[in-house]
N, C-alpha and C positions, 0 to 999 in steps of 0.2 A: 584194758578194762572194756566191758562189751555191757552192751544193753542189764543183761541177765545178772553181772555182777558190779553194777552202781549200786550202792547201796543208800536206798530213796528214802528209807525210814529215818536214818541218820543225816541227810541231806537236810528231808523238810524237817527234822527236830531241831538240827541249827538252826535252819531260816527265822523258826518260831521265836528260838531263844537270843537270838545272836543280838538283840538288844534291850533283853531283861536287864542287864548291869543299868541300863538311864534309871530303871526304877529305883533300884537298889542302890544307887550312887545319889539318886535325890532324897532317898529317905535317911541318910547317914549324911556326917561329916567327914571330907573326903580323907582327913585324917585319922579316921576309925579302920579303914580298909586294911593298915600294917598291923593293927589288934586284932581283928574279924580273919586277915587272913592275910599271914603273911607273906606265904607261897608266891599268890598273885598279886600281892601288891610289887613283891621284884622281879616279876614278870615283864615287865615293862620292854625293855630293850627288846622280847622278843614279839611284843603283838602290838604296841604302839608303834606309829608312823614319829617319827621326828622331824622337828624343825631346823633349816638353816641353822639355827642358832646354839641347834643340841636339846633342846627341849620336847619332850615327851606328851603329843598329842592326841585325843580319840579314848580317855580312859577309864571310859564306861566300859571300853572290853574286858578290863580286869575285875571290873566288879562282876561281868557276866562270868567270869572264870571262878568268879567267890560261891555266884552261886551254883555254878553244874559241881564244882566241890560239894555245898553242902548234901545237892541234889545226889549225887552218888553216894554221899556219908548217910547222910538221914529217911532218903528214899529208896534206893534203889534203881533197878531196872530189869524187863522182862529180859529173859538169857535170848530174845534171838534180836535183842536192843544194845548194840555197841554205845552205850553212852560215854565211852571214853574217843570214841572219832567226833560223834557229833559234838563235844564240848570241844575237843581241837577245832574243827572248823567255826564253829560262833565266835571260838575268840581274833583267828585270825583272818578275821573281813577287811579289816584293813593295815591287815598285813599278809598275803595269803603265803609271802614265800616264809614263813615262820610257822607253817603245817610240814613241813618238812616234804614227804613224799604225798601226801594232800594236798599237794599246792594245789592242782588243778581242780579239785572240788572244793576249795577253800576259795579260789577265784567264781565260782558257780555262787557260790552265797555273796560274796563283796558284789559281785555282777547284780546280782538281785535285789541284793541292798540297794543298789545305784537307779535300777528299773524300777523298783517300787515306790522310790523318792520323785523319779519322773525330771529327775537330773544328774549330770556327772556326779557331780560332789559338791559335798556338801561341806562348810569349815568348821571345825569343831569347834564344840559349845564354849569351852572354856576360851577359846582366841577370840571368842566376838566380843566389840566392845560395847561394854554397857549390857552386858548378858548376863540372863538371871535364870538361869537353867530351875532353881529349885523353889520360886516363887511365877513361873508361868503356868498359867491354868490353859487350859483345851481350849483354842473357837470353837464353835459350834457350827460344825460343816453346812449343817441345813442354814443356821443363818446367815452363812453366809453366801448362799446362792444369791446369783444377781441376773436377773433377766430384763433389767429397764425396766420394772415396775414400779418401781423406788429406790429406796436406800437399804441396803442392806444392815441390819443394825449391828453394832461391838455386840455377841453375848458370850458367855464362857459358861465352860460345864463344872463342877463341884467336883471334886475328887473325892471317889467311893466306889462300890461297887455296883454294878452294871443290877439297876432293882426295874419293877415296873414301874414304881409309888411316882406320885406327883412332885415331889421332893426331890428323887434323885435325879427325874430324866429331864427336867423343866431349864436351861442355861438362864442365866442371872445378866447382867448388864455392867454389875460393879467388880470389875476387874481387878482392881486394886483391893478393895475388901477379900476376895477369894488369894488374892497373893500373900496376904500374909498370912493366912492360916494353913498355906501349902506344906511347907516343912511340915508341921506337927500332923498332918494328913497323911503325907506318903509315910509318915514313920508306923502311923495305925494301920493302913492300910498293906503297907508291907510285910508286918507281925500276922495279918490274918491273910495272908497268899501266902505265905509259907505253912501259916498252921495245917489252911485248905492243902496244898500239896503234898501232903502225907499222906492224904487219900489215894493219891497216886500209887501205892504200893499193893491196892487191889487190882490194880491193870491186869490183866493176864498176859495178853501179849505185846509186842513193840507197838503194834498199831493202837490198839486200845491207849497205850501211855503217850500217843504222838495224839492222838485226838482229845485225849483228857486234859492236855499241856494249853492245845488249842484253846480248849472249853475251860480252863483257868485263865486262860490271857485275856479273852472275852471280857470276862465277867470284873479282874479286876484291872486293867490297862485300856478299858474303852474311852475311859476318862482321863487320859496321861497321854502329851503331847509327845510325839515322836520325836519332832525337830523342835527345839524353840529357841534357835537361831533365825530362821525361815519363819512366815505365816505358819505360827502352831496349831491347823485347823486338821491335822491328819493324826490319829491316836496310834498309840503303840503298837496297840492290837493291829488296826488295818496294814501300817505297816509291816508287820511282823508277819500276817497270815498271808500278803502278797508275796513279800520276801520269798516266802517260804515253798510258794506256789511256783514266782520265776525261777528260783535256785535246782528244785526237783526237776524241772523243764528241763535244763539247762545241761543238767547233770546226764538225764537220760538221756538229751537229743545229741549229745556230742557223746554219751560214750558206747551209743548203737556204732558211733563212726570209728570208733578204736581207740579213740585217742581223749585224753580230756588236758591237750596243753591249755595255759593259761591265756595263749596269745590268740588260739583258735574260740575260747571261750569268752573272751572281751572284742570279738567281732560283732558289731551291732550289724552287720548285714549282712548274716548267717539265716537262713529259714528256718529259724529253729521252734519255731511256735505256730501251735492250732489253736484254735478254739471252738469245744462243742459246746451248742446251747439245744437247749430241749426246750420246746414251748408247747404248752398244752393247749388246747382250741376244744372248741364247746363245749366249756364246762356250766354254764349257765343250761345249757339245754337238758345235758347232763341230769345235774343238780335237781329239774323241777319235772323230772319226767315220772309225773305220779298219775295212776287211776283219777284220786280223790285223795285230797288231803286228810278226811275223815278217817282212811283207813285204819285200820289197827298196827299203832307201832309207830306210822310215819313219820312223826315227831322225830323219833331216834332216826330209826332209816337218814331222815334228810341229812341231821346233825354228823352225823358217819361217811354220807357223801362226802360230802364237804373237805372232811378228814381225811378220805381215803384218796380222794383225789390228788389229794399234797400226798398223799403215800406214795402216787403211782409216780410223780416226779422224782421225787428222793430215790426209791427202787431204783429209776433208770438213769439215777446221776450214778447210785451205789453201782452198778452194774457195769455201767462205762470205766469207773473210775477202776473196778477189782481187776476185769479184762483188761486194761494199760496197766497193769500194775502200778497205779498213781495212790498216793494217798491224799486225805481225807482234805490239806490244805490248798489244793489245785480248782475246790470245790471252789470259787469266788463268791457266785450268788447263788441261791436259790430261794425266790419267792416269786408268789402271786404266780402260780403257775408255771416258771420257766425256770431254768438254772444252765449255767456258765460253768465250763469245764477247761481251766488254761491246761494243754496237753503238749509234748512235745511233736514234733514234725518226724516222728518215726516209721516207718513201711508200715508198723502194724496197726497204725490211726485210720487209715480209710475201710480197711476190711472188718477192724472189730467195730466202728460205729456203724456202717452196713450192716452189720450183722445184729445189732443189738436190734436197729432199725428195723428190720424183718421181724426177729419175734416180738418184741412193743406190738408193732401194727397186727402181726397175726394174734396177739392175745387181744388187743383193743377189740377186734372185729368180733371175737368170738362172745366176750363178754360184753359192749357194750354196743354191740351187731350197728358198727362205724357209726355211731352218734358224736364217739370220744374219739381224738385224735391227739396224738403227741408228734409234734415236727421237732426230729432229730437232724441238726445242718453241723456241717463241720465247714468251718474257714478258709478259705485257698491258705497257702503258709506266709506266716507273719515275722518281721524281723523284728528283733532287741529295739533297734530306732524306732520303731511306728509306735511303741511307749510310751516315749518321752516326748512331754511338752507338746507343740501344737500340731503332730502327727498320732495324737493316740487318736484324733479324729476317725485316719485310715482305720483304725481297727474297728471303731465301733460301724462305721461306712461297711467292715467285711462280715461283723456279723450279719447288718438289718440283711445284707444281696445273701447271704446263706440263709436266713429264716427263711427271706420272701422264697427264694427257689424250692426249700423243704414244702412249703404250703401249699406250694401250686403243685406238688407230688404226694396228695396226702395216701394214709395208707399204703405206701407204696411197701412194695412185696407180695402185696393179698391181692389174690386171684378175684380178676376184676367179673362181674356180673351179681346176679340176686345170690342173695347170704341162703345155706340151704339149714333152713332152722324146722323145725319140725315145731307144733302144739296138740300133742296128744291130749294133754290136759286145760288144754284153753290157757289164754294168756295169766302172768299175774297180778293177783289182784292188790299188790303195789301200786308196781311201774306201768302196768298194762300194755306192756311192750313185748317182755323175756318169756319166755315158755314157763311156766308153773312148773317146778321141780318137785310139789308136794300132793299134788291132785287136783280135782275142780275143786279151783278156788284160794288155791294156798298159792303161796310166794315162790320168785324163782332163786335159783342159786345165790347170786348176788344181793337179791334183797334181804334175802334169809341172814347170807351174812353181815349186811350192811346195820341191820335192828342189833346184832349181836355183838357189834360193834361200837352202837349207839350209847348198848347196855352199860360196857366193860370199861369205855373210856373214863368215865369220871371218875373210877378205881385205879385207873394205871399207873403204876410210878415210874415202870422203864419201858419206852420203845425201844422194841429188837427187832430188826433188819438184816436180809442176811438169807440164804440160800435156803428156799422152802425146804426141802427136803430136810436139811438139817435143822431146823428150826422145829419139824414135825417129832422128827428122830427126840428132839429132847423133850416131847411133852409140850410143844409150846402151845398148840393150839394155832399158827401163822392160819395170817389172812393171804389167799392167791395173788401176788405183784406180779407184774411184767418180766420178762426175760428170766426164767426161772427164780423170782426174789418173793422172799415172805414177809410178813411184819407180823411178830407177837405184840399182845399188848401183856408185861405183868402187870398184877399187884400185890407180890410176892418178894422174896429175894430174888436174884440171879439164880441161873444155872453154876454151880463149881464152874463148869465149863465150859465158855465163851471160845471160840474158835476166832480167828484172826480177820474170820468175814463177816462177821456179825456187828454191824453199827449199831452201841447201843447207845441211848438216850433219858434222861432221866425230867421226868414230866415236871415241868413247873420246879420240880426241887433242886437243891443246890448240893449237889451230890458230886464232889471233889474228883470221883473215880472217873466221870462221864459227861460229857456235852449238855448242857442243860437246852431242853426244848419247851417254850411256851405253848400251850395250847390253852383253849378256852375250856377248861373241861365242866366247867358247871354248864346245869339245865335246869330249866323251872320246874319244880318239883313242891308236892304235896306237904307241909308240915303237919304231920297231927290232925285235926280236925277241925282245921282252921275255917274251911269252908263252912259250917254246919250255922255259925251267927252273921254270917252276912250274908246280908239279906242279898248281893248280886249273884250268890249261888242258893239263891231260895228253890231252885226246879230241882235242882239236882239230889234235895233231901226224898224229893217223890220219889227217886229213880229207884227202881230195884236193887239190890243191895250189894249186887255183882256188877254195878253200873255205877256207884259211887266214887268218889275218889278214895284212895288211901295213902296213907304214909308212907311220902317216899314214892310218890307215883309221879311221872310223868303229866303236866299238864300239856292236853289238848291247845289247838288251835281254839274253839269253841271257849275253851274256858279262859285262855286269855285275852280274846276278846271281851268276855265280859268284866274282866278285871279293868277295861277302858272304863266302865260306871264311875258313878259317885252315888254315895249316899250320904242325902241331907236330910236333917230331920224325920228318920228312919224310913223314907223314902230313895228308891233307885230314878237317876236319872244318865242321860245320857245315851250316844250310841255303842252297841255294842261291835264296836271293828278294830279290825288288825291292822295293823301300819308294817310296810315295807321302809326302812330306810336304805336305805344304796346313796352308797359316798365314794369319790375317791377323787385324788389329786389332779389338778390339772394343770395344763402343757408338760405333764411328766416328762416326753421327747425330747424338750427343751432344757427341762432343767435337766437332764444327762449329758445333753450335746453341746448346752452353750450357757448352764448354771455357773461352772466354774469357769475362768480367763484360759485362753488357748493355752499360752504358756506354764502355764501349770497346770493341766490335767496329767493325768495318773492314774493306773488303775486301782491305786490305793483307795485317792478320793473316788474313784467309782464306787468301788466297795463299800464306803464311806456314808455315800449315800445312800446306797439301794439299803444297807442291812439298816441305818437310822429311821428310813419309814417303814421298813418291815417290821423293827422292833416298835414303831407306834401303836401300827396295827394289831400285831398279834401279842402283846405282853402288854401296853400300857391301856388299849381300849377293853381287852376281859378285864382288868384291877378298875379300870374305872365301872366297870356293871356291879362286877361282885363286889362294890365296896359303898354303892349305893343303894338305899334300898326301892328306892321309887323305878332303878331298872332292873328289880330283879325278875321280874316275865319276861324276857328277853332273851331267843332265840339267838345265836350267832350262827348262821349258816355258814360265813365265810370271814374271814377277816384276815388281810397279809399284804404282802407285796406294797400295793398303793389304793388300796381298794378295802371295801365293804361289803357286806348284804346280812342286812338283823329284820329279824322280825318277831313283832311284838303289840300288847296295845296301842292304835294307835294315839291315847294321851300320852303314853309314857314315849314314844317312840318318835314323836313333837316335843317335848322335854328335853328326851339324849340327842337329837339333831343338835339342837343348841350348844348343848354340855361337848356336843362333841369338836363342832366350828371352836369354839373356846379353848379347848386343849391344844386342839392342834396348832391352834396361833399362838400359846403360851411354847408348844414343842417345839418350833422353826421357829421360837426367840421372835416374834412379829414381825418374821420376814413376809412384806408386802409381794414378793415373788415366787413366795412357796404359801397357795392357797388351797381351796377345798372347795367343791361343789358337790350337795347331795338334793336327793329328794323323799319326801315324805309320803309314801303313794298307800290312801287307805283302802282296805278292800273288807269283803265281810268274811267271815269266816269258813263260810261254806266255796264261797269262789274258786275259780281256778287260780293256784296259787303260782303255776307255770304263767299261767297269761299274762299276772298280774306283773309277774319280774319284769314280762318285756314290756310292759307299759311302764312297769320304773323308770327300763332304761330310758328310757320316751322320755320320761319325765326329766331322767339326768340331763341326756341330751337338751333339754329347752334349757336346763338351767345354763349350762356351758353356753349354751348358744345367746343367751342374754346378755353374756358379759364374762363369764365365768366368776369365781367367788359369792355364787349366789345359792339360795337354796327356792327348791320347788316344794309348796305347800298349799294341799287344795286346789293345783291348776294354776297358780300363780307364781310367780317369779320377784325376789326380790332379794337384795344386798342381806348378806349376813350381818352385815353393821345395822341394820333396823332388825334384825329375830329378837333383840330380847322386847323391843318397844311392842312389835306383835303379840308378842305373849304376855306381856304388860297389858295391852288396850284387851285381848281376851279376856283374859283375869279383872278387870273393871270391870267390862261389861257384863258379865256374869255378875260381879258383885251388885251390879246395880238391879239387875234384875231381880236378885233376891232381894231386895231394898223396895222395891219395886219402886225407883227411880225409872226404869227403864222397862218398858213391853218385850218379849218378844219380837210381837211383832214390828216393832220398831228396830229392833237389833236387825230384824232381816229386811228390814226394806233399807237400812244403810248399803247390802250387798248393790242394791239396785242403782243407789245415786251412784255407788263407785265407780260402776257400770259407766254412766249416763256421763260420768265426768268423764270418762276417758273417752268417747265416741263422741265428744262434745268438740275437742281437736278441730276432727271434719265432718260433723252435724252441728252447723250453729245455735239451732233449731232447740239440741239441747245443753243449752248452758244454763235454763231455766233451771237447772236441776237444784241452783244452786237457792233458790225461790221457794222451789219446791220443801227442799230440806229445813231451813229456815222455819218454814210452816209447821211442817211435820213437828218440829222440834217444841214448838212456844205449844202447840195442843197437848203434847205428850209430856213437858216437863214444865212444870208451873212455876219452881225456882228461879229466877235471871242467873242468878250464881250456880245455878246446878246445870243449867243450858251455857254458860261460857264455861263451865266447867267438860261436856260431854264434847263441845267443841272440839277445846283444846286434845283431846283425849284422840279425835281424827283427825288431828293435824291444821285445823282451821281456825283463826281468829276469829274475833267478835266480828267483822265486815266479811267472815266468809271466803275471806283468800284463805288461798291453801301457805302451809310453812313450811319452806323443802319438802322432801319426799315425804313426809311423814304418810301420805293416804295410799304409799305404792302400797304395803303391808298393810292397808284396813281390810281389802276383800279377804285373805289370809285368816287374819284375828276376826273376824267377823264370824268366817267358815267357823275355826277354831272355836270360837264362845258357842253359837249355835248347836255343835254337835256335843256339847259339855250341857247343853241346858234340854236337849233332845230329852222327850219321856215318853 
């Protein structure tokens, strides 16, 4: 057997499937299996392992034999998809001499199985005692990262399918309550993966049905424990898509050598593994490199950055992965910019990622004239053992030494000195950077396409990837990727004919054929003529009539700012500004390298991790905008990986800060070690909207730098455990104002004592403040009860001490009411 003729489609489809039977065997009575199928239920002698004692252990394989039966009875398979190898190898993982002449690629998946558990072996479920295979729910991996923060708490996940809603991704605390309703769970839940797998029979080719299997397992095994013998904190899925990753490795890297004996492939100190990672760098710069945000279009333009940028990663994972001829499960991660590619250690790993590396950088330069850089590192070679337990260390130690060396060679390939760009037509009136491709004054190449992307997206139901030319060839309309790749967006049917390189993707929907991908595709947009009675767009009825909004349009920056207003008794008040929020996780580094105990890391639970905050970011915070209406002006420029950037009113965008600190700690089960620091940064509308990012980051930065778990608001710094009291004491004092309990100008001469209190430390001089305020207080509020009432509200008793931190968050609420009462 040689490189050329392993066959990797059949490989990674076992690794995927080779422990669907746990499902399948949890959702039945083990004594149904000789009615459902008898075949495999007398299987046994030949893929169960046995006991001393003669007894028949491990025999979930059979059930996985029940199903690649029904899978070739009911669905099918593409003619250049052997699914009669790949169900021999899933069932004999832990037997592999019972593939007969497969033994050695049936050792490549039991191998994998073993690597992806992150231990030898494992004892089967039914010999453990006091084991309850079919009443244990999922830990919840995020809760249970532990960094010395706290206590990590018990939560467990619901068994269902993989949703955004708050309902399905939120783990629960009551263990016991979720275990009895297991059985009747996996029995529903198994009835609708089989119904969804008949969609399978629009695959066209082997790879499309090896990626749609993927993109079924996802959706319903995210929530089904692997092991639940062991800490059930590892899902099916992660399992399974590792699996599936090490086994193709495995398979390739030993039968480039000729040979795939089973003794040369359970060598754990074999070089048989790479790892390439693609990291993307200045996309923030990227992102905000605009003339003026006022321009015509920008709105989209920016929203289409954003998106296309995760294009260009995906492109150069797809690209890497077509040239290895690897498929789609190798992929480990990809978010928030970067993606991991587990590769074998074969002669053609260094020259094809060289090679990808070159045209990347030569396209980078041309189009994004070196703003944009993508650091493609490949790993010195990595052995089976540096996997398991408290050596997967070394591996993540061999990517960070391969990034840092990609970064310090950026661009490398491109002919170093000044880029020769020519501006016949003056810069455009975009980015104000790219040459104008349309004359004075119009846009260049890339912007052009970027607005038309901005357009098309909220219509898309399939992303198609996939070899530009070919992609043109069928009408597709692709957008230019890296390293000759395109990306269609439809919103249409398919093409008949999908070719074997074409990753296609199906937006937000649950389309059984194809990988489901989350994006954020709504935009604020115009209803009807909603604007015309409120009075915050009273200007806009002046404007000339080509100037107006209409239905279905695009709102401006301008116009969401003014949607910050309020109108009270047919009066507008308030300022009219934009809020940046930027959020993302903190000590990320930590929680990968020393969240889970040394001895059980794994690149399962890696995966585990990286895709559960990815999927917070990019599926559960769009379902939390679109499903409230107070953030429907909300920009999402970016959202993925571990990280954010929205922009929008800044009332409403002070609002989802909140909403959003909340989720997250309901998502990580209130794990005190997996927190969130954002900042609330307002700006006006007309501002630079580039500047204003990197004063976010500024802003981020102070919050981390106070303690992290904090949010920055108005310039100030304080615990997300007092946001909701901030926004309480704003909401008062506004009320009082309208009550006219309370001045103005008295709400703002509070900023000042806050001031005075804090500088009072080390100026003794002013501790009057507190003299002061007292004064202030008996002139302006003639109540005794309405003054111990405004007290209490800034953290102060009747004697003027302060009560806990309550006064860190007055400057904050203070800001906050101020700009709500602004006219």
């Amino acid at each position: 057997m040689t490189s050329e003729t392993v066959p990797v489609l059949e490989v990674a489809l076992a690794g995927l499937v080779h422990d669907v039977g746990k499902f399948m065997q949890r959702a039945h009575k083990e004594a149904e299996l000789g009615t459902l199928a008898p075949h495999s239920a007398e299987a046994e002698g030949t893929y169960c392992p046995v006991t001393p004692d003669g007894r028949y252990t491990h025999r979930h394989v059979l059930w996985t034999d029940a199903f690649c039966d029904w899978l070739k009875a009911e669905v099918g398979a593409p003619p250049d998809l052997d699914l009669g190898l790949a169900q021999r190898l899933a069932v004999s993982h832990h037997r592999p001499d019972g593939s007969g002449a497969h033994e050695g690629l049936a050792a490549c998946i039991a191998e994998g199985d073993r690597l992806s558990a992150g231990m030898d072996r494992r004892a089967a479920e039914e010999d453990a005692k006091g084991h309850r295979a079919r009443n244990q729910p999922l830990r919840s991996p995020l809760a249970a990262v532990a960094l010395g923060r706290g206590e990590s708490p018990q939560r467990f996940h619901r068994l269902d399918e993989l949703r955004p809603d708050t309902e399905g991704l939120y783990p629960v605390g009551d263990e016991e309550a979720l275990a009895k309703g297991l059985p009747e769970a996996y029995a529903r839940l198994w009835e609708r993966f089989l119904a969804e797998a008949k969609g399978l029979r629009r695959s066209a080719t082997g790879r499309h049905f090896v990626e749609g299997v993927q993109g079924l397992l996802e959706r319903f095994t995210w929530a089904i424990p692997s092991s639940t013998v062991d800490l059930p904190d590892i899902s099916l899925y992660d399992h399974s898509h590792t699996t599936a990753a090490f086994a193709t490795c495995l398979a390739a890297y030993h039968g480039s050598g000729g040979g795939m004996d089973p003794a040369r492939v359970r060598d754990r100190e074999a070089p048989a593994f790479r790892m390439v990672v693609g990291d993307l760098s200045g996309i923030q710069r990227t992102l905000f490199t605009l003339a003026s945000q006022g321009a015509k279009g920008v709105p989209k333009v920016l929203r289409a950055r954003s998106f296309l940028l995760g294009a260009v990663v995906d492109a150069v994972a797809q690209a890497v992965l077509g040239r290895l001829g690897l498929p789609w499960p190798c992929r480990i991660q990809s978010a928030g910019g970067r993606f991991w590619i587990l590769a074998p250690n074969t002669e053609a790993v260094d020259e094809t990622v060289n090679a990808v590396a070159r045209e990347v950088n030569a396209w980078l330069a041309r189009r994004y004239l070196g703003e944009l850089g993508l650091n493609l590192a490949l790993t010195e070679p990595l052995r089976p053992a540096q996997f398991v337990g408290e050596r997967f260390a070394e591996v993540l130690d061999a990517v960070g030494r391969a990034v840092d060396e990609a970064k310090a060679r950026p661009l490398r390939g491109v002919p170093t000195g000044p880029l020769d760009v020519a501006y016949p037509h003056g810069p455009c009136s975009v980015c104000d950077q790219r040459p104008s491709a349309e004359g004075e004054g119009g846009r260049c190449g890339p912007c052009t396409e970027e607005e038309r992307v901005g357009r098309k997206l909220p219509a898309a139901r399939y992303l198609v990837f996939g070899p530009e030319k070919e992609l043109d060839g069928a009408g597709l309309q692709p957008v230019s990727l890296p390293a000759g790749m395109g990306l269609a967006l439809v919103d249409r049917s398919l093409p008949r004919e999908t070719p074997a390189g074409w990753r296609i993707e199906a937006v937000n929907d649950e389309d059984p054929a194809y990988p489901r991908r989350f994006v954020a595709t709504s935009v604020p947009s115009w209803e009807g003529d909603e604007w015309r009675d409120d009075p915050r767009y009273a200007d806009l009825a002046a404007a000339p009539p080509d100037e107006r909004p209409r239905p279905g349009a695009v709102k401006t920056f301008a116009h969401l700012a003014r949607a910050a207003r309020e109108v009270r008794d047919g009066a507008v008040r308030g300022r009219a500004l934009l809020a940046i929020l930027k959020a993302d996780v903190d000590y990320l580094g930590f929680v990968f390298a020393r969240g889970v105990p040394k001895e059980r890391q794994s690149l399962s639970r890696y995966a585990a991790l990286s895709r559960g905050l990815d999927v917070f970011f990019t599926a559960h915070l769009p379902w939390l905008i679109e499903n409230d209406e107070t953030f429907a002006s909300t920009y999402t420029v970016y959202a993925g990986g571990d990280d954010l950037l929205l922009v929008g009113p800044w009332r409403q965008m002070a609002q989802l800060a909140g909403r959003l600190a909340e989720a997250f700690r309901a998502y990580v089960g209130e794990n005190p070690n997996l927190t969130l620091s954002a900042a609330v940064y307002p700006l006006s509308p007309d501002a630079s909207l580039a500047r204003a990012a990197v004063e976010a980051d500024e802003a981020l930065d102070e919050a981390k730098e106070g303690g992290r778990d904090r949010v920055w608001l108005f310039g100030h710094v304080f615990r997300w455990a007092e946001y909701p009291k901030a926004r309480e004491t704003a909401d008062m004092l506004v009320r009082w104002v309208d009550q006219k309990l309370l001045t103005r100008g008295f709400v703002r001469r509070l900023l000042e004592y806050s001031r005075r209190r804090k500088r009072a430390s080390t100026h003794p001089a002013e501790a009057v403040w507190r003299a002061h305020l007292a004064y202030d207080l008996k002139r302006n509020v003639k109540n005794p009860e309405d003054r111990a009432t405004v007290l209490e509200l800034v953290g102060l008793g009747p004697d003027l001490r302060s009560r806990g931190d309550a006064l860190e968050m007055l400057p904050a609420a203070v800001q906050w009411a101020l700009n709500r009462l602004r006219t």
